[in-house]
GUKE-555858 format. One record per residue (C-alpha): x, z, y; residue in three letters. Coordinates in steps of 0.02 Angstrom, whole numbers, plus 50000, padded with zeros to 5 digits. Layout:
residues N
XZYALA ...
This chain:
residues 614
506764912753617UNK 507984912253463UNK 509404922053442UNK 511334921853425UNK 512454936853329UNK 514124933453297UNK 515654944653244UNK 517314944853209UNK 518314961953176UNK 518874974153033UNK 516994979052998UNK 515664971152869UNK 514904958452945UNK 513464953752882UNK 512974974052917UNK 513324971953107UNK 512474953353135UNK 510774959053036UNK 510904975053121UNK 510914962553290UNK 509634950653236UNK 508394964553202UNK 508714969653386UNK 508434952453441UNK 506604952453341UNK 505674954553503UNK 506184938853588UNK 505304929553481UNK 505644922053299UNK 505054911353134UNK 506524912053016UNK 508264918252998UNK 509964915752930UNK 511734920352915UNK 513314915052885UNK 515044922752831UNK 516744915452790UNK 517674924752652UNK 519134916352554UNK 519194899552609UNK 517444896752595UNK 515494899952711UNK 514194909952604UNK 512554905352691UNK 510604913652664UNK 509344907452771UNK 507354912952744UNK 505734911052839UNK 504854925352916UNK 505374939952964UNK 507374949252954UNK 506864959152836UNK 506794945052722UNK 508484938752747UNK 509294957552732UNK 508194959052544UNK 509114940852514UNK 510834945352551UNK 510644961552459UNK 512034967452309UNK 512894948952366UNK 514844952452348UNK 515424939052451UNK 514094945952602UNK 515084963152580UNK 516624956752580UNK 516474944652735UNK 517304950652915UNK 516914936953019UNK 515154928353016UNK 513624920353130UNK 511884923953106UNK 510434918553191UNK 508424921953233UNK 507584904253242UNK 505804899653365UNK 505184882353286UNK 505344868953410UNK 506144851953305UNK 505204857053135UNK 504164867053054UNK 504844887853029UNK 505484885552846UNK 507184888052746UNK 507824870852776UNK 507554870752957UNK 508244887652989UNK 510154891153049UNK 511514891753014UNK 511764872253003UNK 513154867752892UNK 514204853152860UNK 513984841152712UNK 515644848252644UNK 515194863752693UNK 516524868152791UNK 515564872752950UNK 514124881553006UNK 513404882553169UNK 511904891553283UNK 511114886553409UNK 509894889553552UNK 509424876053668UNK 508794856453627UNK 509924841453602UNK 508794828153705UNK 509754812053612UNK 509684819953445UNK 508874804953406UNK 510324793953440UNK 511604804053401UNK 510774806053214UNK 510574787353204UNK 512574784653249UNK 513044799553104UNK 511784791452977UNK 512314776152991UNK 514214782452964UNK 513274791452792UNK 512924808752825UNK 511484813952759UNK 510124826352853UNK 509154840352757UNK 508124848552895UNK 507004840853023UNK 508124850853158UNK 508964843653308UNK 510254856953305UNK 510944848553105UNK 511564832353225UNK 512934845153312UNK 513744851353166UNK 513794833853069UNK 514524828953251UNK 515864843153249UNK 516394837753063UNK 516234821453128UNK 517854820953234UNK 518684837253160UNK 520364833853062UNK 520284816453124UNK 521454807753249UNK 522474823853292UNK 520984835153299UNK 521734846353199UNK 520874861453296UNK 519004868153280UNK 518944871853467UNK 519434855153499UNK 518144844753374UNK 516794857253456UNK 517184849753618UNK 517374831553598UNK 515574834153494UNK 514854842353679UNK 515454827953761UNK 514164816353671UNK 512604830853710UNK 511354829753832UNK 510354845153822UNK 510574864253824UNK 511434874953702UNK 512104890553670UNK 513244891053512UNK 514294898853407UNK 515374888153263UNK 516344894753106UNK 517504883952973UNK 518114889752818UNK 519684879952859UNK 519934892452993UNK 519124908952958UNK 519804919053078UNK 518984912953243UNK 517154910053310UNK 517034896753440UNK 515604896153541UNK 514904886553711UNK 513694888153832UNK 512774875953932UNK 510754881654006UNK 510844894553862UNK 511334911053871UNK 512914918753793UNK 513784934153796UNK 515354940753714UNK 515494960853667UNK 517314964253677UNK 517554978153580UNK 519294988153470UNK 519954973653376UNK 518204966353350UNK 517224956353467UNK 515264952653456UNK 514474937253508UNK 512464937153567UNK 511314928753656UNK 510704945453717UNK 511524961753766UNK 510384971153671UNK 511354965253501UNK 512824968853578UNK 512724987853648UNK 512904996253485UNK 514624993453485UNK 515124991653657UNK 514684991053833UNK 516104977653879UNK 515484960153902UNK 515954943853963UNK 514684931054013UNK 514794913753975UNK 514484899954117UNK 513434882854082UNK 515034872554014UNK 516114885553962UNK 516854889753798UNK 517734903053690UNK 518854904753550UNK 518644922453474UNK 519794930253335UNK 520174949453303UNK 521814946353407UNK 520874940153568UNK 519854927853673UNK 520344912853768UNK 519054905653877UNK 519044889253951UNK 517944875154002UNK 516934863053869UNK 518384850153972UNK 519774863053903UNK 520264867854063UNK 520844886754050UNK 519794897754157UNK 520164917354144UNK 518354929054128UNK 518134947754190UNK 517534959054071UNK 516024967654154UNK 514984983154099UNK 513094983954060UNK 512154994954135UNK 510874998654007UNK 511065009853870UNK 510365009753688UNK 509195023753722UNK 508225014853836UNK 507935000153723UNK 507405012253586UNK 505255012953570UNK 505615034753627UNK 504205040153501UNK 502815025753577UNK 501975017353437UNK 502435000953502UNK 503774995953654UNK 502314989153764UNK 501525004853786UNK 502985014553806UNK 503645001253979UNK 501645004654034UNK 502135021754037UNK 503885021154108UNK 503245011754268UNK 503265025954385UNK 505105026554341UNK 505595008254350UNK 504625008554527UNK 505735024554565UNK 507235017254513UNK 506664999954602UNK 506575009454777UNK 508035020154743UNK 509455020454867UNK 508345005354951UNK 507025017255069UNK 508295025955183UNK 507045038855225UNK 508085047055358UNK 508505032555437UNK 506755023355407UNK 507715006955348UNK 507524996855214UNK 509394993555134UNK 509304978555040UNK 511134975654969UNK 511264958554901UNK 510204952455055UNK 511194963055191UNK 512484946855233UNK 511164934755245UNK 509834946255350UNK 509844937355494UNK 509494921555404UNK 508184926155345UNK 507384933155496UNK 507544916555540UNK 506734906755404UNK 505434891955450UNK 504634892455255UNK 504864900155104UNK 504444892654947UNK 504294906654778UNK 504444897354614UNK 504204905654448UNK 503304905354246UNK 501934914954165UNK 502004933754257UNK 503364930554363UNK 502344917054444UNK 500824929054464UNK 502244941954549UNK 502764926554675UNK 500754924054710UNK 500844941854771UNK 502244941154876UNK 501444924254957UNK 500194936255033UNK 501574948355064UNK 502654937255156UNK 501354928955266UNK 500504945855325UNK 501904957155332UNK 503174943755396UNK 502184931055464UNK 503294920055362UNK 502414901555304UNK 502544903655105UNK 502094894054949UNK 502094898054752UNK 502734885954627UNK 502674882054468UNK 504514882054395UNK 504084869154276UNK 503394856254409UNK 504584860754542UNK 506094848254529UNK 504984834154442UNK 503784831454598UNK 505544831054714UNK 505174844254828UNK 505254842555015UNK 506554854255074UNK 506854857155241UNK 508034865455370UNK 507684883855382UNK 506814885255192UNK 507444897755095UNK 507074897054890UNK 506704909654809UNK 506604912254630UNK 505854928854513UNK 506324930354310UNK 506314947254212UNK 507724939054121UNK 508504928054239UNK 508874915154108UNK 507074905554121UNK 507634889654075UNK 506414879854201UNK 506644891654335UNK 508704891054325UNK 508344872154342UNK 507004872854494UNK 508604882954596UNK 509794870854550UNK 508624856754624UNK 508454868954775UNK 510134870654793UNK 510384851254797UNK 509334849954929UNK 510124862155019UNK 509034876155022UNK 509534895655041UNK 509124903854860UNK 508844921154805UNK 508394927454653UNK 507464942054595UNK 507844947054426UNK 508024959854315UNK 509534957554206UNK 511314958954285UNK 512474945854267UNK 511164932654217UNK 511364913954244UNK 509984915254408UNK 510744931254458UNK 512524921054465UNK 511944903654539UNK 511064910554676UNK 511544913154873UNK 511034930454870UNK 509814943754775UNK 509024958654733UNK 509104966254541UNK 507394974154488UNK 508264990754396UNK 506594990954275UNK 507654992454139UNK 507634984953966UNK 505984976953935UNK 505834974353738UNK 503864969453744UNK 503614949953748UNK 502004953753888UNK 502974959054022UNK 502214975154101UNK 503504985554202UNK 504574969054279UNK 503044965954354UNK 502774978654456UNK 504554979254504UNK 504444961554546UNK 503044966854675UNK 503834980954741UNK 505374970654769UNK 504324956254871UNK 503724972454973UNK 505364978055041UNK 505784961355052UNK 504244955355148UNK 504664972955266UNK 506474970255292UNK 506124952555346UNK 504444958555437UNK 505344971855556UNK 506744959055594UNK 505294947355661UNK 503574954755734UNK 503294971255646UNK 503584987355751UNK 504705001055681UNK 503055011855674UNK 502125000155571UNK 503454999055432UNK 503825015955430UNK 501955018855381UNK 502115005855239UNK 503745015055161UNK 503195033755158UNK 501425024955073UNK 502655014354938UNK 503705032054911UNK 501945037454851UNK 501625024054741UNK 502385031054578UNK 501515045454567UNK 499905036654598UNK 500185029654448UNK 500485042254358UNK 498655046754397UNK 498005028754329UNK 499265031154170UNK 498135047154121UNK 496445038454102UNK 497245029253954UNK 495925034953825UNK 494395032353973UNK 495045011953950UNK 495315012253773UNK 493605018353746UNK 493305003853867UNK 494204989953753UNK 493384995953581UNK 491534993053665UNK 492264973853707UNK 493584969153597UNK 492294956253477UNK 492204947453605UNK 493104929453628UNK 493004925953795UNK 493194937053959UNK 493264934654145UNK 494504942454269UNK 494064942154465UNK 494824945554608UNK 495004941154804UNK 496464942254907UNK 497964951754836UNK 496804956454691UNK 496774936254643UNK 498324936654571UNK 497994951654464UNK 496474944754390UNK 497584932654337UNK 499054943054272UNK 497644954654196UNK 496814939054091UNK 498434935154051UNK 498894950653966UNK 497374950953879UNK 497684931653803UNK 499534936453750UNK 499384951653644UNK 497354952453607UNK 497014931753547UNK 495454935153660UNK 495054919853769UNK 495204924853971UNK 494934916054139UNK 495654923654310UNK 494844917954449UNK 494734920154623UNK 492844929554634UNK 492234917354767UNK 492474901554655UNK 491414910254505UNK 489904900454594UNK 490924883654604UNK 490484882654391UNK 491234896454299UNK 489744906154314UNK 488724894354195UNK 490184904354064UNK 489334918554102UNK 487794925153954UNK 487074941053873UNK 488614954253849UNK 490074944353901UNK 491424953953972UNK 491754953354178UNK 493414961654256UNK 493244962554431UNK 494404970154534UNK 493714978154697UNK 494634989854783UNK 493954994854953UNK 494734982455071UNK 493924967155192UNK 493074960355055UNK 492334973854973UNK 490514968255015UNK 490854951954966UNK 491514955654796UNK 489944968654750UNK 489084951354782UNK 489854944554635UNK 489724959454537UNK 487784956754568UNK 487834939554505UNK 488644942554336UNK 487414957154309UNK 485944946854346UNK 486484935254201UNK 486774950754080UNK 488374950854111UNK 489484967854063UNK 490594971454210UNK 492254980854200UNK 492474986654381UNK 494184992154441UNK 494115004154615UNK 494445015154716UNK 494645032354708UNK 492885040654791UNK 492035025654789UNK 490465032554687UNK 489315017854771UNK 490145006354663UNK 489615014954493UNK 487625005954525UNK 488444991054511UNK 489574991954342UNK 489364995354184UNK 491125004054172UNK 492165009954311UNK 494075014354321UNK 494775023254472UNK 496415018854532UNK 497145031154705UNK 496895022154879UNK 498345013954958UNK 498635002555062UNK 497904984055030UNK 499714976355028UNK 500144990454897UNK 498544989154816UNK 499154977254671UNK 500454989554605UNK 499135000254567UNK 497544989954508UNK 498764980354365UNK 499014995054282UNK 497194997154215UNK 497264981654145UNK 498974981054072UNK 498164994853974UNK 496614987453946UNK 497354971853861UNK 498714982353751UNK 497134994653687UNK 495994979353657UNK 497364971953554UNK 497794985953469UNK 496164988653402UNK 495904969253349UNK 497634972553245UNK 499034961653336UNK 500664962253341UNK 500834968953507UNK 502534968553542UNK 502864951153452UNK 501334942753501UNK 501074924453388UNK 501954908853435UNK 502864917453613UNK 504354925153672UNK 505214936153775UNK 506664924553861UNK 506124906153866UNK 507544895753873UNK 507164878053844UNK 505984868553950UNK 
C-alpha cells in the first residue's frame, strides 16, 4: 500500500515521478502528491483521488518543468481521512522540507505532543506530519548542519515502520531516504538515480537497483550514493539486477491486468517448474533448499504462516506436506502468529509464503520464528525482498510481475512450489522413487491442462451474468478442495462487492445451511476423489432448499450434471494436483461476475496489492 518515487538526475522530474506513481496505481491509493526543489525553494501539489488529478494540477506550472530533483508519492488512508491536507508530501512549517512516507509512527501521539508544545503547528490529521516537524526540529541546530544527519537523530525518537524519502531546499541536490519494515529501492541509473518503493517505478529507466535493509539509509545526489546505517555507520550495497522487464508489467492487449495473469498461468507454472523437474534424472532440484536438504528430511513439525491468498496457498500445502511427506504441519495466521508466543520447538522449521515478500505481518511472524530459533524459508515471488533476505533458505515463485490487487497467478505458483517441496522432502523420508516420479510427469502436465480450463472462459461468464445480483454466495469444498472454496469466495468478495462464505462442505449442516433460500448461489467443488459421494450429498441438500449450484468437476463425469444447475469441467489429475486446476474456474468466475457488476477490477475499493503495515 502507498507509494514512494523519488529522482534526482539531469531529467524533468516531475515527468519521471508521475510517470512512476501512475505505475504504482495498482498497489493501492486515495490521494497523491509531489514535490520538487528548484531555486532555493520546494513547489508542492497534492490532490485526492486518482494521478491523473495531480498530473492536470501540475500542468503549464514553470517551476514543475524546471525542477531536477523531486519526491512524489501515492497515499492509502490509514491516520486520516484521503483528502488534500492529509496527503504527502509533508512539509515543514518553513517550508524547507518535505517528506514521504510509508509505514506508521506508533508514538505519533507523543512525539506530536513534545513538537506542539515547542509551537509547531499540525495541518493534517497524518502521523507521517510528526517526522518532518521532527527532522526540522533538530536540523541546523547544535551542529546539525547536515540533512542526513537531522533525518537520523529524528529516527532515533520513532517506533514504527517507515520507508522514506526527505528533500530541503537548503540542500537541493540530494534525496535522503531510510528504511525500516518498509520497502525501498534505489534505481541507479547515468547520472540520475530513482528512488521507489517498488521496482515497477523504477524499470523504465534502469534495471540496476540497490535494496535498502530495515535501518538503513541513503544519501542520493547526481554525483553518487552513500549508504549507511540510520546509526551512521557506513555500510557499502551491491547493485543487483531485476529480473523482470517492462513488458511483462504491461496489460499485453487484456482489458484489465487480472485477466491477463489468469491467462498467463500455464506460463508462470512453466516457468515455476523450470530447471526444478530434472526429468532425466527424475529429481526434484530445489536450489535455495539444496544446503539445508537433509534438514529438512529431518524435520519434527512444520508450521506455514501467511495473509489473505497466501494463507489459503499454506492451507494447501498443510495437506501436501502431511500426505506426501508425512510431515506434522500447521497454517497460521501471520497476523496472530508472534502475539499468541508460539511454541517452537527443536526440529520445527518456519515457513513463510508472500507474492511480495514484503507482507508486513508476515516479515514480523519470521522474525519471531527466528527468535525462537526456528529454521525459516520463504516462498516468495519478488527477488531481493525483505522475506526473501531474512530467511535461512528459499524458493522464488518466477510468476512474474503480478499488477492485479486479487492475486491469481502467485497462487498457483505458491501451490506448485509446496508440491515440489512436499516431494523433495517426501522421497528423502518414506516415498519410493516410483511414487514421485508418477507425481512429476502428472505436474509436467499441469499447464496445459489449464490451458483447457482457460478456454471455457465465455461457458463461466455466461455463468456469472445469470448470478451476479446476487449479494451473497457460498463456496464448498472437502479436502484439498477446502481451501479453494475459500480462495474462490475470496476472489469473488475482492473484485465483485458480492458477499461469500468458504466452507468446508461437511460443516454446511453445522448452521450455514439455514443461509441457504430460493436462488442463492452454491459453488461446490467436487472433483472425483474419496469424497466424491459425500460431497453430491451436499449438493442434494442445497438443491432441496432451491438452492442454484455451481458445480466444479471432473472431466467425464456426466453423473454429476443431475445434480447441478451449471457444471464446469476441469482435466483429471491427481487429488494432490487437483487444486491447481479447480482455482482456475473460479478465479474466472469472480473476475467475469465483477466485470459485469462494473468494478474496478484491478484496483478493487479500500485494498492493495503489498500490505505493509500491520
Amino acid at each position: 500500500m502507498c507509494g514512494i518515487v523519488g529522482y534526482v538526475g539531469l531529467k524533468n522530474a516531475s515527468e519521471i515521478l508521475v510517470e512512476g506513481l501512475k505505475r504504482l496505481e495498482y498497489r493501492g491509493y486515495d490521494s497523491s502528491g509531489i514535490c520538487v526543489a528548484v531555486d532555493g525553494a520546494l513547489t508542492v501539489a497534492k490532490t485526492p483521488g486518482r494521478v491523473m488529478n495531480l498530473e492536470d494540477s501540475i500542468e503549464g506550472n514553470p517551476m514543475f518543468a524546471a525542477g531536477t530533483i523531486g519526491i512524489a508519492h501515492t497515499r492509502w488512508a490509514t491516520h486520516g481521512r484521503p483528502t488534500q491536507e492529509n496527503a504527502h508530501p509533508h512539509t515543514s512549517t518553513n517550508e524547507k522540507i518535505a517528506l514521504v512516507h510509508n509505514g506508521i509512527i506508533e508514538n505519533y501521539s507523543t512525539l506530536k505532543k513534545f513538537l506542539h508544545d515547542k509551537g509547531y503547528e499540525f495541518r493534517s490529521e497524518t502521523d507521517t506530519e510528526v517526522l518532518v516537524h521532527l527532522i526540522s526540529e533538530f536540523y541546523g541546530k547544535d551542529g546539525c548542519e547536515l540533512l542526513e544527519t537531522a533525518v537520523q537523530l529524528a529516527l532515533k525518537e520513532v517506533t514504527g515502520t517507515y520507508g522514506l524519502a526527505v528533500i530541503s531546499a537548503d540542500e537541493p541536490d540530494k534525496i535522503v531516504v531510510a528504511r525500516r519494515g518498509s520497502p525501498l529501492i534505489v534505481g541507479v541509473g547515468s547520472d540520475e538515480y530513482i528512488v521507489a518503493s517498488d521496482a515497477s517505478a523504477i524499470l523504465e529507466h534502469t534495471a540496476n537497483v540497490v535494496y535498502l535493509n530495515d535501518n538503513e539509509m541513503g544519501v542520493i545526489s547526481r554525483s553518487g550514493m552513500r549508504t549507511m546505517t540510520t546509526d551512521n555507520i557506513p555500510i557499502n550495497k551491491e547493485v543487483q539486477q531485476i529480473e523482470w522487464s517492462l513488458e511483462q508489467i504491461a496489460k499485453g492487449g487484456y482489458e484489465h491486468f487480472m485477466l491477463k495473469e489468469i491467462m498467463e498461468q500455464p506460463e508462470s507454472i512453466r516457468n515455476a517448474i523450470t530447471g526444478r523437474l530434472d526429468m532425466r534424472e527424475m529429481q526434484i532440484v530445489l536450489g535455495g533448499l539444496s544446503d539445508i536438504a537433509p534438514q529438512l528430511a529431518r524435520l519434527r513439525r512444520l508450521i506455514i504462516t501467511s495473509c489473505g491468498t497466501a494463507w489459503h496457498a499454506a492451507l494447501v500445502g498443510e495437506f501436501l506436506f502431511e500426505e506426501l511427506a508425512k510431515l506434522p504441519t500447521e497454517v497460521e495466521y501471520a497476523s496472530e502468529f508472534r502475539y499468541r508466543n508460539p511454541i517452537i520447538e527443536e526440529g520445527t522449521a518456519v515457513a513463510v509464503i508472500s507474492q511480495s515478500g514484503e507482507t508486513a505481518d508476515t516479515l514480523a511472524a519470521i522474525r519471531e520464528a527466528k527468535l525462537k530459533g526456528a529454521l525459516t524459508l520463504g516462498v516468495v515471488n519478488a527477488v531481493g525482498s525483505t522475506i526473501a533476505r531474512e530467511t535461512d533458505a528459499g524458493v522464488y515463485l518466477h510468476a512474474g510481475p503480478e499488477i492485479g490487487v486479487a492475486s491469481t497467478k502467485a497462487f498457483t505458483s505458491q501451490i506448485t512450489v509446496e508440491i515440489m517441496m512436499a516431494l523433495m522432502i517426501a522421497r528423502r523420508r518414506y516415498m519410493s522413487q516410483a511414487t514421485m516420479e508418477n507425481y512429476m510427469r502428472e505436474l509436467v502436465l499441469i499447464p496445459d491442462k489449464i490451458e483447457k480450463i482457460l478456454e471455457q472462459s465465455e461457458h463461466i461468464k455466461d455463468i456469472a451474468a445469470k448470478y451476479i445480483d446476487r449479494e451473497n454466495w457460498l463456496f464448498l469444498g472437502r479436502g484439498y478442495q477446502y481451501p479453494i472454496a475459500l480462495e474462490g469466495a475470496l476472489k469473488l468478495k475482492e473484485i465483485s462487492y458480492i458477499h461469500a462464505e468458504g466452507l468446508p462442505a461437511a460443516e454446511m449442516k453445522h448452521g450455514p445451511i439455514a443461509l441457504i433460500n430460493d436462488g442463492m448461489p452454491a459453488v461446490f467443488i467436487a472433483p472425483r476423489c474419496e469424497t466424491y459421494d459425500k460431497i453430491i450429498g451436499n449438493i442434494e441438500e442445497i438443491r432441496a432448499r432451491c438452492g442454484k449450484t455451481i458445480v466444479v468437476a471432473t472431466e467425464g463425469d456426466t453423473e454429476i450434471e443431475q445434480f447441478a444447475d451449471h457444471v464446469i469441467y476441469v482435466p483429471d489429475a491427481p487429488v494432490p494436483l487437483q487444486p491447481l486446476l479447480t482455482v482456475i474456474p473460479l478465479q474466472l468466475l469472480a473476475y467475469h461476475a465483477a466485470v459485469a457488476r462494473g468494478c474496478n477490477v484491478d484496483k478493487p475499493r479500500n485494498l492493495a496489492k503489498s500490505v505493509t503495515v500491520e
